[in-house]
C-alpha positions in Angstrom: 42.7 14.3 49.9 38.7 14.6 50.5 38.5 17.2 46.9 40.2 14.5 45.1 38.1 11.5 46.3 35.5 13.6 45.4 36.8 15.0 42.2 37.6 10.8 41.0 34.0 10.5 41.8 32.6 13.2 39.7 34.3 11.9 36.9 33.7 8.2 37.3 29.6 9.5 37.3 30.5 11.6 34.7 31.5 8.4 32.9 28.6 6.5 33.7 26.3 8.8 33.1 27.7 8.9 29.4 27.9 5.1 28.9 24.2 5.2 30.5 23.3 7.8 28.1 24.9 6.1 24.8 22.7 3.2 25.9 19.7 4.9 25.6 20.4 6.7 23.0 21.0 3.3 20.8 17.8 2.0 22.2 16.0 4.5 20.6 17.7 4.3 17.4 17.1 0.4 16.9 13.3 1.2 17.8 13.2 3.8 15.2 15.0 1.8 12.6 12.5 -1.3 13.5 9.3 0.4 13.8 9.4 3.9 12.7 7.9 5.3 15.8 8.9 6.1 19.0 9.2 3.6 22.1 7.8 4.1 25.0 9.4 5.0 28.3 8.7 1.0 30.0 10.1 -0.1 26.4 12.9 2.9 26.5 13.6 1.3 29.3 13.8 -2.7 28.8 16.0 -2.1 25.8 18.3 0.4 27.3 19.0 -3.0 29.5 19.1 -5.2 27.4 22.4 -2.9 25.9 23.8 -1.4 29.1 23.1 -4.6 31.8 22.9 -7.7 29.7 25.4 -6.0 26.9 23.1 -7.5 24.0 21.7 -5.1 21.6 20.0 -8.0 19.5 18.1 -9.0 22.6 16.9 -5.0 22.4 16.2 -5.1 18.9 13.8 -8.1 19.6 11.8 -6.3 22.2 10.9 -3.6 19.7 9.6 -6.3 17.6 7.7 -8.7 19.5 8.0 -6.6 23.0 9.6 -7.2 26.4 8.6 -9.2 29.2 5.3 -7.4 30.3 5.4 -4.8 27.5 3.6 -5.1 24.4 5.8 -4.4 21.1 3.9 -1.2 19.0 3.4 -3.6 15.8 4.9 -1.4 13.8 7.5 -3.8 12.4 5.3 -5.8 11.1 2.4 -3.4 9.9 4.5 -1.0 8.4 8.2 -1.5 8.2 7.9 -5.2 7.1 5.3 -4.6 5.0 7.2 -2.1 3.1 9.9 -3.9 2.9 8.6 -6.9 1.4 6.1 -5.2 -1.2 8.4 -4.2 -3.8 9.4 -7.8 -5.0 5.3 -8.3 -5.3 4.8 -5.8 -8.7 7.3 -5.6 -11.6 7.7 -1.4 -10.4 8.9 -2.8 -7.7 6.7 0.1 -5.3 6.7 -0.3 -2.0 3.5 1.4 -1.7 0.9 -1.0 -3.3 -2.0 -2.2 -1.3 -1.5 -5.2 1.5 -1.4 -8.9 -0.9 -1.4 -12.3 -0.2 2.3 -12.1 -1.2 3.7 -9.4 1.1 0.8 -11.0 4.0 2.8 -14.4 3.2 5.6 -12.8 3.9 5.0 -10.9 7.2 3.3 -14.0 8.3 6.4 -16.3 7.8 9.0 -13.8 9.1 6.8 -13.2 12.4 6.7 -16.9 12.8 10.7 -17.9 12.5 9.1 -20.0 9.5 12.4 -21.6 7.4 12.6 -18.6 5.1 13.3 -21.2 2.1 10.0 -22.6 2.2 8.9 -18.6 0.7 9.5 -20.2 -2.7 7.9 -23.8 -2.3 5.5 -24.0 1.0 2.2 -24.6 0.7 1.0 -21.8 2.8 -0.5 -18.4 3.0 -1.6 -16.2 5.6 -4.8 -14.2 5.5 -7.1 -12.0 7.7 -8.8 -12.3 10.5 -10.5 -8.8 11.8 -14.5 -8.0 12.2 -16.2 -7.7 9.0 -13.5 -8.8 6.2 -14.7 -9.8 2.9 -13.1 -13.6 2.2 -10.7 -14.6 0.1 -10.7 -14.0 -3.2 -8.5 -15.6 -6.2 -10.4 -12.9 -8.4 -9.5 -9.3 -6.2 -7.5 -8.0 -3.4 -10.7 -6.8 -1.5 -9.4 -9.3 1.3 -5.8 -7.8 2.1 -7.1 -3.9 1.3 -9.6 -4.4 3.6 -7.3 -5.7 6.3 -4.4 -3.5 6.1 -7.2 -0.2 6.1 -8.7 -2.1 9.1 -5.3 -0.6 10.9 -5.1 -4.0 12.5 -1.5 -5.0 14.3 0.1 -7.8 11.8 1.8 -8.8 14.7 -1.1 -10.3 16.1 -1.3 -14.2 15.0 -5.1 -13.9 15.6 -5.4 -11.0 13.1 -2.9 -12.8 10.4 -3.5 -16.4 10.1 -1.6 -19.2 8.7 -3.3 -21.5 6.5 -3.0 -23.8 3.3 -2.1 -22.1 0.5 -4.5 -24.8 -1.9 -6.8 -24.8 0.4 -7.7 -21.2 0.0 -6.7 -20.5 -3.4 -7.8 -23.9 -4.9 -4.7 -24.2 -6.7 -4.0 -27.8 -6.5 -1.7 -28.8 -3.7 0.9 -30.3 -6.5 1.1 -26.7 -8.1 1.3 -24.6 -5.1 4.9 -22.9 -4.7 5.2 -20.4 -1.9 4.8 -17.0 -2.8 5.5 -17.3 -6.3 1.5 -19.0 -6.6 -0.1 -16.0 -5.2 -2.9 -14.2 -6.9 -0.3 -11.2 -6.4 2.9 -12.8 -8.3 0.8 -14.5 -10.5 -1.0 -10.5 -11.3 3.0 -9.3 -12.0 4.6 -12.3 -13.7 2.3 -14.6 -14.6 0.0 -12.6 -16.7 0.4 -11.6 -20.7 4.2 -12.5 -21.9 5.9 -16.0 -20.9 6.5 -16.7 -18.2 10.1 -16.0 -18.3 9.4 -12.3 -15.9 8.4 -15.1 -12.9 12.1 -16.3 -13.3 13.4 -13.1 -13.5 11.7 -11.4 -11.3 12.4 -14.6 -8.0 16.1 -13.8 -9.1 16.1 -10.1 -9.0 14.1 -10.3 -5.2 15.5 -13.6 -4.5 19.0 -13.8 -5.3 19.7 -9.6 -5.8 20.8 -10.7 -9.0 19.6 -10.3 -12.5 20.0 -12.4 -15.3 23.1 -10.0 -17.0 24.6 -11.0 -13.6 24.6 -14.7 -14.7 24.9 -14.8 -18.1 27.0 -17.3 -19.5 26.9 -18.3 -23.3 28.9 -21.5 -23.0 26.0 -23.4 -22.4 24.0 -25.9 -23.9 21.1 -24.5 -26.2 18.8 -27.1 -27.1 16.5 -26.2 -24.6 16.0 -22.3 -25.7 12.2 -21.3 -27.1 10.7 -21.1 -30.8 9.8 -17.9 -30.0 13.9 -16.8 -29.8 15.4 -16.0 -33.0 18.5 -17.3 -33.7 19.5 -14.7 -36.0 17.8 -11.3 -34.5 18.3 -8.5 -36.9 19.9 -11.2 -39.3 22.8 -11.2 -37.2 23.5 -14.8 -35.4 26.3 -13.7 -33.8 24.2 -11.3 -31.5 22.4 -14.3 -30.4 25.5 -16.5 -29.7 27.1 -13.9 -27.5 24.4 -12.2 -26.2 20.9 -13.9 -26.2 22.2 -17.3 -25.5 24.0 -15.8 -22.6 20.6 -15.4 -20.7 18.2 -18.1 -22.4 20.4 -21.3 -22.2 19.9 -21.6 -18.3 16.8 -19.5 -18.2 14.5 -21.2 -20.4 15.1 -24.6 -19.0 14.2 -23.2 -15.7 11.2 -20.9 -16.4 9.7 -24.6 -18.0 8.8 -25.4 -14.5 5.7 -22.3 -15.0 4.4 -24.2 -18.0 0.8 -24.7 -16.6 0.2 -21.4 -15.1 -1.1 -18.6 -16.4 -3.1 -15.3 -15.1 -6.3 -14.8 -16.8 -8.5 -11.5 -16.6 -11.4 -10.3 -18.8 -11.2 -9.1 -22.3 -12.1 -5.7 -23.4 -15.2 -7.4 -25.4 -15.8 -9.2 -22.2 -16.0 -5.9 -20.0 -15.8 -2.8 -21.8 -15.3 0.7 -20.4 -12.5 -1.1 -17.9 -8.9 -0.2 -18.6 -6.7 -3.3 -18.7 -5.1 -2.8 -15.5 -8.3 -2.7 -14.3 -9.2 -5.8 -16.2 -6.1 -7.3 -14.8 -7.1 -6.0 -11.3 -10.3 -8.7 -11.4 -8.3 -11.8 -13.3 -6.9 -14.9 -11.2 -4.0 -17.6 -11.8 -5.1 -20.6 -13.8 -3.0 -23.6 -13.3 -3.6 -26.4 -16.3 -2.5 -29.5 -15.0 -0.4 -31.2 -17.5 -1.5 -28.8 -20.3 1.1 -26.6 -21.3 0.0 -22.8 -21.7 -0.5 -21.3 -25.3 2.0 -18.5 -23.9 4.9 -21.0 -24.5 4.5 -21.7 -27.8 4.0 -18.2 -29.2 6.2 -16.8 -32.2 7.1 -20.4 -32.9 8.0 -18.5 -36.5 11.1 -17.2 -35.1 12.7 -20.4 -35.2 10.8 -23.8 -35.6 13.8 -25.9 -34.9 13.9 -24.1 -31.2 12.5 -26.3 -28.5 8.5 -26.6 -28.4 7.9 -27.0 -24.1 5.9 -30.6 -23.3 5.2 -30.3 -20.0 6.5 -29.1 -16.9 10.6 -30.6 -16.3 13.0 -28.0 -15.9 16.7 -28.6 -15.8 19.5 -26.4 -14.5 22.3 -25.8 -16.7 23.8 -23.0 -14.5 25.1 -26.1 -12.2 27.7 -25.8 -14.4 29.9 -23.5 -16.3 30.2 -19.9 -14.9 27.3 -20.0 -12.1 28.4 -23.6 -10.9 30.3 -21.2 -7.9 28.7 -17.8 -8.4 25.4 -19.2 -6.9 26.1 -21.0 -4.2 24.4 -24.6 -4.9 23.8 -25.6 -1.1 22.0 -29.1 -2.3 23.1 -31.8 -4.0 21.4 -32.5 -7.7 19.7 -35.1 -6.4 18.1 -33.3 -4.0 15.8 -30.8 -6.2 14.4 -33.6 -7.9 15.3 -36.7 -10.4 18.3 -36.3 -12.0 19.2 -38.4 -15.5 23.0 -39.7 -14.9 22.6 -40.6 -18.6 22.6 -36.6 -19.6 25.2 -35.3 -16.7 24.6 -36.0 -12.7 25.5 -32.3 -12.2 22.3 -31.4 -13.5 19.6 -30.4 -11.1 16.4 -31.7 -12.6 12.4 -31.6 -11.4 8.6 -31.4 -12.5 6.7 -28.4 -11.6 7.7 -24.5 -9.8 7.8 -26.1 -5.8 10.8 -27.9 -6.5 12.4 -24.7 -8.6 12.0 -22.8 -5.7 13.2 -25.7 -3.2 16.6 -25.5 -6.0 16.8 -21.9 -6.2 16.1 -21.1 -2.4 18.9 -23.6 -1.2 21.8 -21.5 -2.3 24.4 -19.4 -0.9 23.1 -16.2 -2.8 19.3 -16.6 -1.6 20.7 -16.3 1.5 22.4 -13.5 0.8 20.4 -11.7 -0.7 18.1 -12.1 2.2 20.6 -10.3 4.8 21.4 -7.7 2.5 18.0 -6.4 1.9 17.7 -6.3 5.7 21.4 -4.3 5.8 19.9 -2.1 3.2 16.2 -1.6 5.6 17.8 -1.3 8.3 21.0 0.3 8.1 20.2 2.7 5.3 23.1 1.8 3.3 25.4 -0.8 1.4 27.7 -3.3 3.9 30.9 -1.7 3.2 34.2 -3.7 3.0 35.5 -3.5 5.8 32.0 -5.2 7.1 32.6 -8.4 5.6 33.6 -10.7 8.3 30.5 -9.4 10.4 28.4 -9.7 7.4 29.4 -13.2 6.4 28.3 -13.7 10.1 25.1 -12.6 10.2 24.6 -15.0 6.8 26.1 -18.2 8.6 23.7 -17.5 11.3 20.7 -17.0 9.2 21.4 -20.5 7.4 21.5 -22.4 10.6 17.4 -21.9 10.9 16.9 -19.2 7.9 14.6 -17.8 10.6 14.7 -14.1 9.2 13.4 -12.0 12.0 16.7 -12.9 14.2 18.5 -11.1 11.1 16.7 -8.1 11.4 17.1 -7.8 15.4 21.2 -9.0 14.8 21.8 -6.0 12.1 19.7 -3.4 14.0 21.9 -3.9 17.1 25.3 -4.2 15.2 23.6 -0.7 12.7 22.5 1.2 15.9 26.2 1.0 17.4 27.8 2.1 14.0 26.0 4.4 12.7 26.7 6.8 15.8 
């Protein structure tokens, strides 16, 4: 009888020790996931339970971002794996390994702060640096940001990134400011040379994890595509009623709300022996207040009976037709800005790129997108199928205070138990 009280006990500590050692070992896999680095033994410790005691691997996750009780978080998540995560969507490349911006800084700086993620596309804020001998500010370099992120400072610290006023740093008027998409860095990838139309794009593509062949639909109106358009394009006007309409009839009345910016930078006559990326390198946005850019009135050849752009007023067709469910539209038209009953009251309708990005952040595929990119960082991989339910989970909870760092401690404690 003794041997097999004391075989039952062997194997019940044989058990425990395994459950004890699974715990641990999922620990350390959210802390790599999160920071890249290895945690130490306190922090081994606080996670492990967090998972084994209090059965909440989220609660884990958020210790190896912001730390546990008496144990400082590395800053990794912020300095490195945040920042890597967010820098694509801030060049056209799309490389995560371009220098620290006032883009991806935004960024880091909102998600540390449980800032309403929607406000990315329409606040008027920024966050710069704040570390011994930093060269300020400059709507005419990057020196600021490269100086800061070689500095090796923790981004985690709020004393080290600081929130402040987008227009009062940039001088961008307070009217024209529009979250990350008025940043000397967007402004360097889709503001400069073409039309304005990459800006649009380009918010979608990081934004929504759509592009525009995703929402194409050429049963819209066209009245309000560009000059610059031909409606005949190789002498063919059927390739422009079933393809090029597909993608200008909602994006051109959109992509009016950029009429008054513009990135300028030197000439080569200006400054010779520079390259023109390095010409773009020194340029800054240029916001024209009620003075529509040149840009949008270019090739007006193509098709003079297109529409010439007066100011500002965008108008969003894709409220109806094919996108009217595809994208989600969490507001009502009224809410993005005056709408004309006299054209249609399902038309979304405003003045100027802040109340674009209040329309296109308040939709079911912004949030999305924004919990699948943190899927993708995190888990290494595509949600599958069979995911769904948790997935459409982790998106409800995001929208309740589209606070995003909650996603990425949620989806590193659901990855690290199944990805075993």
């Amino acid at each position: 009888m003794r041997i097999f009280i004391t075989v039952i006990f062997l194997a019940l500590l044989t058990v425990s020790s395994s459950l004890f050692a699974d715990s641990r070992e999922q620990a350390k896999r959210i802390h790599d996931r999160l920071t890249g680095s290895p945690p130490t033994v306190a922090m081994l410790d606080a996670m492990e339970n967090a998972i084994a005691v209090q059965n909440d691997p989220a609660l884990a996750a958020s210790y190896a971002i912001d730390g546990a009780p008496g144990i400082a978080a590395n800053g990794h998540f912020y300095t490195t794996v945040l920042k890597n995560w967010v820098t694509p969507w801030t060049n056209e490349a799309q490389d995560p390994f371009v220098p620290l911006n006032d883009y991806s800084a935004t960024v880091i700086g909102m998600v540390r702060e449980d800032t309403d993620f929607r406000e990315l596309l329409s606040g008027n804020i920024i966050y710069t640096g704040n570390v011994s001998g930093i060269p300020a500010y400059s709507r005419s370099n990057n020196n600021h940001y490269q100086y800061l992120e070689a500095s090796g400072a923790n981004l985690g610290d709020s004393a080290v990134l600081v929130q402040g006023v987008q227009s009062s740093v940039t001088g961008i008027p307070a009217n024209a400011v529009a979250g990350v998409m008025t940043t000397r860095a967007a402004g360097r990838a889709y503001f400069v040379d073409g039309t304005n139309r990459a800006m649009f794009r380009f918010t979608l593509l990081n934004h929504w994890c759509m592009d525009l062949e995703q929402l194409k639909d050429t049963h819209l109106p066209t009245d309000r595509i560009r000059q610059d358009i031909s409606r005949s394009p190789g002498g063919d006007s059927t390739l422009f009623l079933n393809q090029c309409v597909g993608c200008h009839s909602g994006m051109d009345p959109m992509a009016q709300a950029f009429a008054y910016y513009e990135f300028s930078y030197p000439s080569e006559d200006q400054r010779p022996g520079l390259t023109e990326d390095e010409r773009k390198d020194i340029g800054e946005v240029v916001y024209t207040d009620a003075v529509v850019q040149p840009k949008y009135h270019i090739n007006e050849n193509n098709f003079p009976y297109g529409y010439v752009t007066p100011n500002d007023h965008w108008t969003n067709y894709w409220r109806l037709g094919d996108n009217s469910g595809k994208v989600g539209w969490l507001n009502p038209a009224s809410n993005s800005g005056s709408v004309d009953l006299a054209i249609n009251d399902a038309y979304a309708e405003g003045d100027g790129a802040a109340s674009l990005g209040t329309e296109l952040a308040n939709t079911e595929a912004f949030a999305h997108c924004q919990v699948k990119k943190v899927f993708r960082a995190v888990c290494l991989r595509e949600p599958m199928g069979s995911e769904k339910a948790d997935f459409d989970l982790f998106v409800a909870n995001f929208k309740v205070g589209y606070q995003l760092k909650s996603v990425f401690a949620e989806v590193a404690g659901y990855c690290s138990d199944h990805l075993k």
